[in-house]
N, CA, C and O atoms as a GROMACS GRO file, in nm:
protein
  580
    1UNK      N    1   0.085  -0.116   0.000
    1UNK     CA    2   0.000   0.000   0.000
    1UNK      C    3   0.090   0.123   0.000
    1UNK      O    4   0.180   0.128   0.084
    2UNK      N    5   0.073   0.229  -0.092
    2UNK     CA    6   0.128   0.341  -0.133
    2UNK      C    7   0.079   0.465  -0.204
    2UNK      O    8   0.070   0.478  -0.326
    3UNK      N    9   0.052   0.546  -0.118
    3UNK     CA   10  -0.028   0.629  -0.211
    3UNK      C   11   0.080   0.734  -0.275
    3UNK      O   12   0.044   0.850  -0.299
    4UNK      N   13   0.180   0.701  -0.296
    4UNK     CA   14   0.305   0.815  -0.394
    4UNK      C   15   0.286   0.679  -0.531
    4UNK      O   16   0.303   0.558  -0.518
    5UNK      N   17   0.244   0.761  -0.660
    5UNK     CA   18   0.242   0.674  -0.784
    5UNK      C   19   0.402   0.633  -0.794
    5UNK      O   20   0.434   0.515  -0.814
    6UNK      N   21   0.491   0.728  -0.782
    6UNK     CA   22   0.599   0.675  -0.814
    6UNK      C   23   0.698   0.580  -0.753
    6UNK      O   24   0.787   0.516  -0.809
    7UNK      N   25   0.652   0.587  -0.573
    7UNK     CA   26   0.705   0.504  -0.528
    7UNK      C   27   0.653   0.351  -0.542
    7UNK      O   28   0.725   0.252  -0.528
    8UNK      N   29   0.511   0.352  -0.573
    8UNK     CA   30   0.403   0.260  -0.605
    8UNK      C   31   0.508   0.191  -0.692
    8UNK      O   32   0.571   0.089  -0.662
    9UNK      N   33   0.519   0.274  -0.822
    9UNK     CA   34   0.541   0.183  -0.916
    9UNK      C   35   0.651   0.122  -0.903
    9UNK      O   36   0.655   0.009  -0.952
   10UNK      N   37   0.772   0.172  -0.836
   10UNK     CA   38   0.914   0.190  -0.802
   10UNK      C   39   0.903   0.000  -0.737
   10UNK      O   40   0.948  -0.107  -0.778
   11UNK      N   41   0.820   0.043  -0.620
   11UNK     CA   42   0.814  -0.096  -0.549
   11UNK      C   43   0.762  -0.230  -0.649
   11UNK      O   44   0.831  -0.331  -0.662
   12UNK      N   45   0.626  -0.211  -0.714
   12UNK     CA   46   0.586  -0.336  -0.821
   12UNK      C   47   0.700  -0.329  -0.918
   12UNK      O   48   0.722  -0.432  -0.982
   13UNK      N   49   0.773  -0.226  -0.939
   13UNK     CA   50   0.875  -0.290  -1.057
   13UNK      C   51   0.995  -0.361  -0.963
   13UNK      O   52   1.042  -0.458  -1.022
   14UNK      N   53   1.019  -0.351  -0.911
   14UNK     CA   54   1.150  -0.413  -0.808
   14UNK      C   55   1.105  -0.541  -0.788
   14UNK      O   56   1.172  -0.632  -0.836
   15UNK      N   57   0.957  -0.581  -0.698
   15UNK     CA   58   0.934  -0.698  -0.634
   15UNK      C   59   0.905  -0.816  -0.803
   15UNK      O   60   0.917  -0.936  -0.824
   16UNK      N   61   0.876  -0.732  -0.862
   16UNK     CA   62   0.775  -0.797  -0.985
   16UNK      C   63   0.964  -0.829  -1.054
   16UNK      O   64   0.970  -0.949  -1.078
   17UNK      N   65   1.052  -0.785  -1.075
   17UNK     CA   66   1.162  -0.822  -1.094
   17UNK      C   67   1.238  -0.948  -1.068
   17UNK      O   68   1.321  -1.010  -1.134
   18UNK      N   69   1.172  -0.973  -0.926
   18UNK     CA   70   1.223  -1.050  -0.837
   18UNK      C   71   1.180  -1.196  -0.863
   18UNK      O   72   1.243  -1.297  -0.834
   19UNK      N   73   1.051  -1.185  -0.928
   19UNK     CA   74   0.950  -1.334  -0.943
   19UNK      C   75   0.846  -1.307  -0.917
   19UNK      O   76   0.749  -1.361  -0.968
   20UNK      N   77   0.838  -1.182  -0.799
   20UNK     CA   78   0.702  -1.189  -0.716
   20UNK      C   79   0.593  -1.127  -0.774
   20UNK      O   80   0.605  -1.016  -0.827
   21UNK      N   81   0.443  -1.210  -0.769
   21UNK     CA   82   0.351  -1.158  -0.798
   21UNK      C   83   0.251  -1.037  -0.688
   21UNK      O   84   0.199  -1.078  -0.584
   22UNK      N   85   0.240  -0.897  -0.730
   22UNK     CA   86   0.231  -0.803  -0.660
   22UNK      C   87   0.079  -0.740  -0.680
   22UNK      O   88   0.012  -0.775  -0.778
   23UNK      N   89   0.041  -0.667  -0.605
   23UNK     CA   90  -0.085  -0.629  -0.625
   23UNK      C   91  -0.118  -0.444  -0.542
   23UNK      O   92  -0.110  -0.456  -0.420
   24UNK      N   93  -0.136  -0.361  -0.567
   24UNK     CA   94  -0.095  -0.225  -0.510
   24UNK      C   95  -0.240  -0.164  -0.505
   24UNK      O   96  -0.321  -0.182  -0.595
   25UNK      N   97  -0.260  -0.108  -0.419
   25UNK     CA   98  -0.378   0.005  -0.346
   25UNK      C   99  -0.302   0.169  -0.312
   25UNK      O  100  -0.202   0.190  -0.244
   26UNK      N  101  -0.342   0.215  -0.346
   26UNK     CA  102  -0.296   0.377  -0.364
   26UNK      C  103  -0.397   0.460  -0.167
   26UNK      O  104  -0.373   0.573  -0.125
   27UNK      N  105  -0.460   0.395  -0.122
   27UNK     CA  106  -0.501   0.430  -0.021
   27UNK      C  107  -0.537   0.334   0.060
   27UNK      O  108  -0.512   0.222   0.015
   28UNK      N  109  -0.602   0.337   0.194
   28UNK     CA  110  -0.586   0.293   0.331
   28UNK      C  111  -0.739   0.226   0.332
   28UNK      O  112  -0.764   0.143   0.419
   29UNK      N  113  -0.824   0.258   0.251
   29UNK     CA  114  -0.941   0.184   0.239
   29UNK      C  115  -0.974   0.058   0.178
   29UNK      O  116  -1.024  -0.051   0.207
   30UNK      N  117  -0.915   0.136   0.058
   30UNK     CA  118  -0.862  -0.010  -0.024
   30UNK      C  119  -0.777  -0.129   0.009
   30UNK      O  120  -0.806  -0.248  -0.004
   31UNK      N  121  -0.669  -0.076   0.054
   31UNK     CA  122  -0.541  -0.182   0.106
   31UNK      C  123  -0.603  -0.280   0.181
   31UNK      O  124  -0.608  -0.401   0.162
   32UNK      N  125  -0.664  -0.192   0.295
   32UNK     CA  126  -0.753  -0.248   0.458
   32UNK      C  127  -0.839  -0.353   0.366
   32UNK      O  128  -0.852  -0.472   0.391
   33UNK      N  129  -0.868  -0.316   0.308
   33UNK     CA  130  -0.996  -0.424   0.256
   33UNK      C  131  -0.932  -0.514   0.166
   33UNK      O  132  -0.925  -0.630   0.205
   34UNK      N  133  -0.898  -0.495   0.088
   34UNK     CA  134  -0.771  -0.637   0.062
   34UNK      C  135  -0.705  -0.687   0.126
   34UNK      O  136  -0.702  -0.805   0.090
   35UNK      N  137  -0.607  -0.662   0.255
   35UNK     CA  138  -0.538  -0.744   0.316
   35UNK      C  139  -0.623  -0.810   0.440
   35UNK      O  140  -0.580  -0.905   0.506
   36UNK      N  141  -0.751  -0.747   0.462
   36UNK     CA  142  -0.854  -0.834   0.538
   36UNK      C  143  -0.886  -0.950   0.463
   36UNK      O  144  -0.856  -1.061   0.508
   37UNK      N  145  -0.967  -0.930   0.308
   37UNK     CA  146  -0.945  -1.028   0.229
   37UNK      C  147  -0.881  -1.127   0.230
   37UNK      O  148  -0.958  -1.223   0.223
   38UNK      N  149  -0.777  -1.158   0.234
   38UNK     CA  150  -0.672  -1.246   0.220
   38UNK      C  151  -0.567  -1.305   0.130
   38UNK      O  152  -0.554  -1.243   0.024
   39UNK      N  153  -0.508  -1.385   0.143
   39UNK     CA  154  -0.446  -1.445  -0.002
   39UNK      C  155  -0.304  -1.372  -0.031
   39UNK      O  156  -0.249  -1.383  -0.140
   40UNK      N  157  -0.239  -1.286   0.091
   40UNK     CA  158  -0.120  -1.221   0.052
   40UNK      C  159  -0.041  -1.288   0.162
   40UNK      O  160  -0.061  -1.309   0.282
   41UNK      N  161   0.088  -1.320   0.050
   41UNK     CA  162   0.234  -1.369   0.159
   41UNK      C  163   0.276  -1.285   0.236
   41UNK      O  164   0.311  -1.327   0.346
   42UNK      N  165   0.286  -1.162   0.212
   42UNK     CA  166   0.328  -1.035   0.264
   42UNK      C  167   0.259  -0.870   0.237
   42UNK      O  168   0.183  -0.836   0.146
   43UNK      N  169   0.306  -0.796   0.331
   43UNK     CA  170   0.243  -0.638   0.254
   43UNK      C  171   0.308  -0.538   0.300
   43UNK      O  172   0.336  -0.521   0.419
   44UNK      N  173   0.337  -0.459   0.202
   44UNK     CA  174   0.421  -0.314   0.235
   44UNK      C  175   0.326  -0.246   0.238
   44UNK      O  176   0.223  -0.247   0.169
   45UNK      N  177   0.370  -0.157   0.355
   45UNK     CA  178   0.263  -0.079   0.385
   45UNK      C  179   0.300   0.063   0.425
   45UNK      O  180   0.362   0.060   0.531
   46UNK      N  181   0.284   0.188   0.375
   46UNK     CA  182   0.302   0.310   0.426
   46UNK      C  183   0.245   0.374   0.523
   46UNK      O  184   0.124   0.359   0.530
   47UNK      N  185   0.306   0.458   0.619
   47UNK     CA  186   0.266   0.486   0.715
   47UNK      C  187   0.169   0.626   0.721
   47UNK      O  188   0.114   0.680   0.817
   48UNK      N  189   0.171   0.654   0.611
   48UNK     CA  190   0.070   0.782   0.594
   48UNK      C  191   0.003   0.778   0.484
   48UNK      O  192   0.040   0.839   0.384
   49UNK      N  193  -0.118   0.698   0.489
   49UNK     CA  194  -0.210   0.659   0.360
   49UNK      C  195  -0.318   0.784   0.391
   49UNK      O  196  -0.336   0.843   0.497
   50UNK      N  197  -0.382   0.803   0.261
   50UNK     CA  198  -0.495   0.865   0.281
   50UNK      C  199  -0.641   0.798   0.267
   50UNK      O  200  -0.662   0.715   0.179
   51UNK      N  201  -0.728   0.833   0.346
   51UNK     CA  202  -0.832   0.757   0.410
   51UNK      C  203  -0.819   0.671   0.566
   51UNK      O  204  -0.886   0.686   0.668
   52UNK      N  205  -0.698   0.573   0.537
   52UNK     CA  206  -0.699   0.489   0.666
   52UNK      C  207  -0.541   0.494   0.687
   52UNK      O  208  -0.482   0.474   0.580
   53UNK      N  209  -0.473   0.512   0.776
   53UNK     CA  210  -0.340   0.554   0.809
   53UNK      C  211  -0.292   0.446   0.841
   53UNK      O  212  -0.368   0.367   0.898
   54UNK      N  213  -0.123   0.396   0.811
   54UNK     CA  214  -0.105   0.291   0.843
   54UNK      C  215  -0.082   0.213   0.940
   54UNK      O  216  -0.051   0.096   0.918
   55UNK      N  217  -0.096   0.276   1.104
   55UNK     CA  218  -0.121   0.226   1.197
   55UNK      C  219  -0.193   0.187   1.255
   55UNK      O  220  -0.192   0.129   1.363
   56UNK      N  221  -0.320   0.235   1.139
   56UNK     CA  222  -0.458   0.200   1.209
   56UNK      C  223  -0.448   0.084   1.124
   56UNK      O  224  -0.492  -0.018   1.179
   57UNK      N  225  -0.394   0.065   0.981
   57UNK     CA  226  -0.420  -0.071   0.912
   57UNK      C  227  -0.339  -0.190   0.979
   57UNK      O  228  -0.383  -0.304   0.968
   58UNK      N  229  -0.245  -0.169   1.034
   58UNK     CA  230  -0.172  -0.287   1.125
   58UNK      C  231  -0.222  -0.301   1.211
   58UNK      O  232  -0.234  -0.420   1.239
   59UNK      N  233  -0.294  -0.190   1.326
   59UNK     CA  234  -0.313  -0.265   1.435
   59UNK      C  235  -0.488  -0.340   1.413
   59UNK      O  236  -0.553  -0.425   1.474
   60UNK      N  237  -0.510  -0.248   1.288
   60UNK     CA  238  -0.688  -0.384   1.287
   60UNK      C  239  -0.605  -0.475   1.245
   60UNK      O  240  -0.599  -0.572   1.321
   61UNK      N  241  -0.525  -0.481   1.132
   61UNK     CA  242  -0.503  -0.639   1.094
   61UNK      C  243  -0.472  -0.738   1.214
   61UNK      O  244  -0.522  -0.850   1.227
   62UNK      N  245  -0.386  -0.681   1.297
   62UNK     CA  246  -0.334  -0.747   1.434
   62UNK      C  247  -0.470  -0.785   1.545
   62UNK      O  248  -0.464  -0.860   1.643
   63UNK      N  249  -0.535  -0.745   1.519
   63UNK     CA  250  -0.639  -0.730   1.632
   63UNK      C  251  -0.730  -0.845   1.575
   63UNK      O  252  -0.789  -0.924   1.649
   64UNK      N  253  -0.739  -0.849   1.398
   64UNK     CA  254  -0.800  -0.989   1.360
   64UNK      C  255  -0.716  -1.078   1.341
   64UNK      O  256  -0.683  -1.098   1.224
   65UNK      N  257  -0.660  -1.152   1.437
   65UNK     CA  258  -0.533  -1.241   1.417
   65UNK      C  259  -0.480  -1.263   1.294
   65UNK      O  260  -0.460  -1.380   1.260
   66UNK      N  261  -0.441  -1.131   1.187
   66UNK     CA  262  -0.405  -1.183   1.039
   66UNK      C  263  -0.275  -1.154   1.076
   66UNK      O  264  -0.248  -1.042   1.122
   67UNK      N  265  -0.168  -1.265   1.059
   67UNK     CA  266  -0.074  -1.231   1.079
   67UNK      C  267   0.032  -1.253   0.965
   67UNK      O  268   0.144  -1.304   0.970
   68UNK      N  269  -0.038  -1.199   0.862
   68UNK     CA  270   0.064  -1.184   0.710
   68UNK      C  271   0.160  -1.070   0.761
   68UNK      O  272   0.112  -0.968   0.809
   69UNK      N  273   0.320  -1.091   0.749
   69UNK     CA  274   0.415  -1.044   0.758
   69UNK      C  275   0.364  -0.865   0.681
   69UNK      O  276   0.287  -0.835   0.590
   70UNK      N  277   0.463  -0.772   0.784
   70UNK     CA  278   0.399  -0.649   0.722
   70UNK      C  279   0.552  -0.559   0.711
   70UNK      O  280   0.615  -0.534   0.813
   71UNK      N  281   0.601  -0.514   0.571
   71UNK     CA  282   0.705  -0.445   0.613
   71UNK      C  283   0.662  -0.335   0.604
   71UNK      O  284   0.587  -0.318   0.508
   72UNK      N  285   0.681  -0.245   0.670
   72UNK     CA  286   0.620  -0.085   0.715
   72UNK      C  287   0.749   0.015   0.644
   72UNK      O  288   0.869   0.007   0.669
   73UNK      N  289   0.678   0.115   0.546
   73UNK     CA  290   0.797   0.204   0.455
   73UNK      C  291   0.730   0.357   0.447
   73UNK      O  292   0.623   0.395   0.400
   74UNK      N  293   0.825   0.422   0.507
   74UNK     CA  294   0.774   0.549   0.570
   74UNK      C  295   0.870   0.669   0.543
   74UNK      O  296   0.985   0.628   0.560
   75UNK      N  297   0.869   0.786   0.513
   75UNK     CA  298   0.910   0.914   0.550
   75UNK      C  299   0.955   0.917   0.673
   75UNK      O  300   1.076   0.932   0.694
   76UNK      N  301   0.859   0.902   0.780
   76UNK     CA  302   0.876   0.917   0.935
   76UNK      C  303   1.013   0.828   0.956
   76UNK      O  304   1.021   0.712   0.915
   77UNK      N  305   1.099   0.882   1.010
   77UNK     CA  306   1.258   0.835   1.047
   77UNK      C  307   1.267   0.852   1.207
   77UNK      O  308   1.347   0.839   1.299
   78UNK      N  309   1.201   0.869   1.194
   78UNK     CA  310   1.214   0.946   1.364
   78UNK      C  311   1.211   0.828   1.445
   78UNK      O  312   1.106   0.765   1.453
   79UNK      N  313   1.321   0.789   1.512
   79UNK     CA  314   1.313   0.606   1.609
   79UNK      C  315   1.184   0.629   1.661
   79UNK      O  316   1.102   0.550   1.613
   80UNK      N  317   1.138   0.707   1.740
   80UNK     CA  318   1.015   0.703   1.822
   80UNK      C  319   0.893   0.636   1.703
   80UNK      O  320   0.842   0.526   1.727
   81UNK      N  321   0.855   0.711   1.579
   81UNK     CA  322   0.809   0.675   1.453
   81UNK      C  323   0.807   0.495   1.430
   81UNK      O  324   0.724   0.405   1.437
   82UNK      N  325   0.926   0.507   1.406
   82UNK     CA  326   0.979   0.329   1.377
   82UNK      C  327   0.923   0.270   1.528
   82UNK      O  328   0.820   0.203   1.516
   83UNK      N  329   0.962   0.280   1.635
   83UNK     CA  330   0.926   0.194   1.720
   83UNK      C  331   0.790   0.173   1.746
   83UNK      O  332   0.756   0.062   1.786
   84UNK      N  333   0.685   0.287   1.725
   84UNK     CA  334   0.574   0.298   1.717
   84UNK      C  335   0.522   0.197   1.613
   84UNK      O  336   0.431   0.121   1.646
   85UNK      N  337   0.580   0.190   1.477
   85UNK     CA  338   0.552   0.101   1.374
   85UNK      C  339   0.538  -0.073   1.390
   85UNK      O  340   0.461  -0.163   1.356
   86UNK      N  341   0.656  -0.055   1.460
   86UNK     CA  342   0.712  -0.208   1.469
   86UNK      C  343   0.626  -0.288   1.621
   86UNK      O  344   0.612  -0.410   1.636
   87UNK      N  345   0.568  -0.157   1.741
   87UNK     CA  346   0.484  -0.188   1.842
   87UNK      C  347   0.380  -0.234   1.782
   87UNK      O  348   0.319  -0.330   1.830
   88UNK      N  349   0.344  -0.176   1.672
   88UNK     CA  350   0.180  -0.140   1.654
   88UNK      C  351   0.166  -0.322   1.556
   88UNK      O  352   0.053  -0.366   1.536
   89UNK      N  353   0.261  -0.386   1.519
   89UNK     CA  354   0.267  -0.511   1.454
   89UNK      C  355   0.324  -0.539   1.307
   89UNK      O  356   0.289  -0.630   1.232
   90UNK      N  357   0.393  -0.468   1.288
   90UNK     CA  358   0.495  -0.438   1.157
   90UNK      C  359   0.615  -0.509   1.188
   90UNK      O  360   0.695  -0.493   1.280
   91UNK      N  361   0.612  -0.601   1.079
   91UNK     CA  362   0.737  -0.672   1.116
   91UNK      C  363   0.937  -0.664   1.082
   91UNK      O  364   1.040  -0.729   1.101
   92UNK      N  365   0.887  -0.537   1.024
   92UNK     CA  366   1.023  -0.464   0.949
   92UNK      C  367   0.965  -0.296   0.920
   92UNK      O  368   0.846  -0.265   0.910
   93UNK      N  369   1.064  -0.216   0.912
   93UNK     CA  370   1.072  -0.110   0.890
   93UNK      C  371   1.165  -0.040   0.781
   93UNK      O  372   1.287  -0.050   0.767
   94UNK      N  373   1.089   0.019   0.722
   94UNK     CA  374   1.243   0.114   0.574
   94UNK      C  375   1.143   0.246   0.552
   94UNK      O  376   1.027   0.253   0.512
   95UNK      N  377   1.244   0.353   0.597
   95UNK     CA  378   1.239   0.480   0.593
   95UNK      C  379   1.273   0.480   0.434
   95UNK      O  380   1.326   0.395   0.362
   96UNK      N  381   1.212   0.637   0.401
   96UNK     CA  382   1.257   0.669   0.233
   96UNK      C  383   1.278   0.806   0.289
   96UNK      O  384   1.229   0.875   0.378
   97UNK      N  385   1.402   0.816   0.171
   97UNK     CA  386   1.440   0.734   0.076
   97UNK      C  387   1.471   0.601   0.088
   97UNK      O  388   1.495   0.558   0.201
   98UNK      N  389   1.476   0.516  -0.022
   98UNK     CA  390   1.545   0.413  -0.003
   98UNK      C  391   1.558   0.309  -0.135
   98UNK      O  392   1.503   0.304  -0.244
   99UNK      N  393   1.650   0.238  -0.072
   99UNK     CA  394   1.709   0.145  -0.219
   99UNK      C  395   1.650   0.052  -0.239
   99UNK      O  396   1.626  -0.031  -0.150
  100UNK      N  397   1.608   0.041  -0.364
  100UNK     CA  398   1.486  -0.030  -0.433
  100UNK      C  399   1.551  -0.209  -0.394
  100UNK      O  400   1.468  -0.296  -0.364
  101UNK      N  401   1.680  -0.238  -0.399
  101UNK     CA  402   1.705  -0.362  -0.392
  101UNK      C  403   1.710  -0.414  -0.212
  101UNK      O  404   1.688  -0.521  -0.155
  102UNK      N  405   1.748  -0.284  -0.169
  102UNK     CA  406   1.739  -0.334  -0.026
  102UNK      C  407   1.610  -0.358   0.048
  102UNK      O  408   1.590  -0.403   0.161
  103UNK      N  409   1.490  -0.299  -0.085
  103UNK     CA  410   1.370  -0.294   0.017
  103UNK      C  411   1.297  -0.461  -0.041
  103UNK      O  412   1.205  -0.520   0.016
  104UNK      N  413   1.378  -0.511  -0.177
  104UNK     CA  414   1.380  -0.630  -0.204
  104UNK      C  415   1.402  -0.721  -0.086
  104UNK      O  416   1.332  -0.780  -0.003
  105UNK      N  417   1.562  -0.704  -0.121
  105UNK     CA  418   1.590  -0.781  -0.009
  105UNK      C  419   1.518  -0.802   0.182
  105UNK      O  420   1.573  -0.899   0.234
  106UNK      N  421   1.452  -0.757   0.243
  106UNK     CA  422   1.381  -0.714   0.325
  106UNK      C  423   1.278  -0.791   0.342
  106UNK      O  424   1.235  -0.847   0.443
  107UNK      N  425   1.228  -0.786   0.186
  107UNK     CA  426   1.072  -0.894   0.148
  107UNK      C  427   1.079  -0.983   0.147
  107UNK      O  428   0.987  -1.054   0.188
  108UNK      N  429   1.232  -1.047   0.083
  108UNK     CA  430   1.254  -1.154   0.058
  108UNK      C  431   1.302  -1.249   0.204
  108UNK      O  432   1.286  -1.371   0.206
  109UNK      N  433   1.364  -1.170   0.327
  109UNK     CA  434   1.388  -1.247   0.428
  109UNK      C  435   1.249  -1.233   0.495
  109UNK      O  436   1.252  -1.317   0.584
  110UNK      N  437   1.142  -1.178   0.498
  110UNK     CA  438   1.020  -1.182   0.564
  110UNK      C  439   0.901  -1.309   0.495
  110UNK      O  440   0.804  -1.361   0.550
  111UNK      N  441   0.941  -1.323   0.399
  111UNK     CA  442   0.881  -1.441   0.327
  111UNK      C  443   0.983  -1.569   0.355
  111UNK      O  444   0.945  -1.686   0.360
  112UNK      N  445   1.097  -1.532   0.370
  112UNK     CA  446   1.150  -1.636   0.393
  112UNK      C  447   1.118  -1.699   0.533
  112UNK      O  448   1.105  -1.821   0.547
  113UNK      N  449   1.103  -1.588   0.658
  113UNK     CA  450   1.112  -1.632   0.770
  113UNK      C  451   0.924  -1.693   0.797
  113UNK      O  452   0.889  -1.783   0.874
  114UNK      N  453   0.849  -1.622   0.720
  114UNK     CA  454   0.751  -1.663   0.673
  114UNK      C  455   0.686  -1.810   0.629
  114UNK      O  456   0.573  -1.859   0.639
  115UNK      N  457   0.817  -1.855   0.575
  115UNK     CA  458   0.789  -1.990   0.489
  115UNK      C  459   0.834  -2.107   0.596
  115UNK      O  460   0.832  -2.219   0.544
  116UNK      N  461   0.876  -2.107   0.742
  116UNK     CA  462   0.960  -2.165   0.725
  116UNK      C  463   0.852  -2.299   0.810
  116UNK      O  464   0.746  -2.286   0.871
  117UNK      N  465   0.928  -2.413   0.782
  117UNK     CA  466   0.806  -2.513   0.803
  117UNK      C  467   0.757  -2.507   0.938
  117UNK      O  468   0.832  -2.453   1.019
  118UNK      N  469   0.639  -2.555   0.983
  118UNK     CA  470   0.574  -2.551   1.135
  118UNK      C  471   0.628  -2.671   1.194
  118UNK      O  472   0.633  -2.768   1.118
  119UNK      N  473   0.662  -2.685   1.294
  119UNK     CA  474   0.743  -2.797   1.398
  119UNK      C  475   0.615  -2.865   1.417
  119UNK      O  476   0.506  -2.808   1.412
  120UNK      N  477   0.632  -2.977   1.437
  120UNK     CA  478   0.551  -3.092   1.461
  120UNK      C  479   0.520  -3.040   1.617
  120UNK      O  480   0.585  -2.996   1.712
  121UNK      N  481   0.328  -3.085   1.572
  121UNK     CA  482   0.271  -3.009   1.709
  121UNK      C  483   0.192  -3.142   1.784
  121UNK      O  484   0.112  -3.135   1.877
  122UNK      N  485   0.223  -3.220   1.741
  122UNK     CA  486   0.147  -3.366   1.771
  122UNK      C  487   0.250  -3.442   1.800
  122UNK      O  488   0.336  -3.405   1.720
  123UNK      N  489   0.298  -3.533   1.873
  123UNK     CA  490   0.372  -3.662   1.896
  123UNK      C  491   0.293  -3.742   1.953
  123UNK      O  492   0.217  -3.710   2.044
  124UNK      N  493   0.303  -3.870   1.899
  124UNK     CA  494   0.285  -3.953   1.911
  124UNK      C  495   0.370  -4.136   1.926
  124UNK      O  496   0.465  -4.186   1.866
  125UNK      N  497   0.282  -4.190   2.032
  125UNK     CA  498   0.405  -4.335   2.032
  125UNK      C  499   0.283  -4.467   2.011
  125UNK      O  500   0.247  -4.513   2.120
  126UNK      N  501   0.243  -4.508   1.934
  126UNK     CA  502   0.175  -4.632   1.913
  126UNK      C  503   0.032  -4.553   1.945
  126UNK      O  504  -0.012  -4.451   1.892
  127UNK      N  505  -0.026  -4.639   2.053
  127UNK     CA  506  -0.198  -4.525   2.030
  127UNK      C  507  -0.194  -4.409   2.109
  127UNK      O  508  -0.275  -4.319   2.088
  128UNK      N  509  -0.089  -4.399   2.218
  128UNK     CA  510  -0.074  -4.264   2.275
  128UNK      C  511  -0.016  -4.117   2.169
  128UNK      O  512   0.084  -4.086   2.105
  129UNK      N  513  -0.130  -4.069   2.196
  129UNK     CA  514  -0.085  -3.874   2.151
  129UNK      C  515  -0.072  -3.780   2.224
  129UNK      O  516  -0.138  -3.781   2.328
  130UNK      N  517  -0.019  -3.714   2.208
  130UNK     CA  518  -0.031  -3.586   2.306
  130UNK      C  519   0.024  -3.444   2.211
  130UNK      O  520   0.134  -3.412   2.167
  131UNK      N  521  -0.120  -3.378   2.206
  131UNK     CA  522  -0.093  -3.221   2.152
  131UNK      C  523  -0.085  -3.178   2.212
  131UNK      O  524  -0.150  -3.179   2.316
  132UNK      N  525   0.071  -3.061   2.154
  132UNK     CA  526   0.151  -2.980   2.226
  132UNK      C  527   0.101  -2.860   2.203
  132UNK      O  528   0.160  -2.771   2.264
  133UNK      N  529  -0.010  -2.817   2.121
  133UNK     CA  530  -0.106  -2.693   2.143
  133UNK      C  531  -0.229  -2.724   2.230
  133UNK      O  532  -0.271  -2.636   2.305
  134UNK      N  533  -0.290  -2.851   2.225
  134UNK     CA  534  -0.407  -2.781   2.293
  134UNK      C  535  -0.408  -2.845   2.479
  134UNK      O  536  -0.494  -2.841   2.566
  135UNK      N  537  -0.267  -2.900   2.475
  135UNK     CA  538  -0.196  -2.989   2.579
  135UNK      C  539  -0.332  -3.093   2.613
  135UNK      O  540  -0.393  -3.083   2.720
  136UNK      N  541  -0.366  -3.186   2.515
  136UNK     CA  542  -0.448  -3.261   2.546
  136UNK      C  543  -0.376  -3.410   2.502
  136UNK      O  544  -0.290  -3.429   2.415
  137UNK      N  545  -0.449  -3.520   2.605
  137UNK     CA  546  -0.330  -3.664   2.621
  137UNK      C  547  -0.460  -3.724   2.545
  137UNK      O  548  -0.572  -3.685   2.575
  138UNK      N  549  -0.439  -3.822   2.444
  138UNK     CA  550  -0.519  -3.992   2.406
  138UNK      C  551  -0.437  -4.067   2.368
  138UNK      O  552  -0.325  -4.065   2.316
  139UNK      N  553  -0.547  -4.171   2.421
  139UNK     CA  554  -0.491  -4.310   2.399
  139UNK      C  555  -0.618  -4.365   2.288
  139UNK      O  556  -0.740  -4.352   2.285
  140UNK      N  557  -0.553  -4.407   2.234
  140UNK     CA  558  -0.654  -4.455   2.153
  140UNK      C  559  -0.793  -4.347   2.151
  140UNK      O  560  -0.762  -4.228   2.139
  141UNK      N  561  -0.931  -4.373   2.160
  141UNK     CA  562  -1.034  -4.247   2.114
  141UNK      C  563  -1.071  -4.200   2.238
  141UNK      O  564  -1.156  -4.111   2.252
  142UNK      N  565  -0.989  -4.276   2.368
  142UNK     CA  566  -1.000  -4.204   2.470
  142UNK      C  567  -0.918  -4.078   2.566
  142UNK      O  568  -0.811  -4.117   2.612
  143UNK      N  569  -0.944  -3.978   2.590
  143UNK     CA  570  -0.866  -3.827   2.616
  143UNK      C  571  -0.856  -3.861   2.775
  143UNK      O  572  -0.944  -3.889   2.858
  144UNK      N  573  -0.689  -3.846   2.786
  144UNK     CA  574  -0.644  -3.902   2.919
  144UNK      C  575  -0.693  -3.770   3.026
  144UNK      O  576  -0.768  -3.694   2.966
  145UNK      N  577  -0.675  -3.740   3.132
  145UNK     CA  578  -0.674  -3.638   3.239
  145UNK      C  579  -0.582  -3.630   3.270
  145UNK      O  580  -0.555  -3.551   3.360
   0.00000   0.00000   0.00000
């Protein structure tokens, strides 16, 4: 999400370079309502959209447990700014100016850390199980205490 056309395009030509298939909203209404939607690995997101601002779009996304990786790309430099960003549920930060390959690179370790496989949440030994999320024991179709 970007409402500067040129940085807009700056970013879909870089990521779209890369392999990645990209999709761009020029304001905070739109974005919000696509990344509620779903279906994105990741989202850049500016911190001063018009209509819905981008702290208000992270912390609803955060508040509906969507937890698609968010790199946050802003004017605002100011640490207080950034820390505010990264509180509010942004999982990276890049002030602009900035370098089109580094803001690549950025995406690319957030998808990476993104991808990475889920640890086995079940063990099991013959008919005994025991899930390590919902800390519940069976044996066979019966749930131990």
């Amino acid at each position: 999400m970007e409402d500067d056309a040129v940085t807009g395009q700056e970013i879909v030509a870089e990521l779209t370079s890369h392999g990645l298939e990209v999709d761009w909203a020029d304001n905070g209404r739109e974005g919000l309502a696509k990344a509620i939607a779903g279906g994105y690995d990741l989202i850049t997101l500016d911190r001063m959209l018009p209509e819905v601002d981008g702290l208000t779009i992270v912390t609803t996304l955060r508040s509906l447990k969507i937890a698609t990786p968010i790199l946050m790309i802003s004017a605002l430099s100011d640490v207080d700014e950034r820390v505010r960003g990264l509180r509010a549920g942004g999982d990276d930060y890049l002030t602009k100016p900035f370098a089109s390959d580094e803001m690549a690179a950025r995406v690319e370790v957030l998808l990476r850390r993104n991808s990475v496989p889920m640890t086995q949440t079940r063990l099991q030994v013959a008919d005994l199980q025991l899930d390590l999320i919902s800390h519940e024991a069976r044996r066979g179709e019966q749930t131990l205490n």
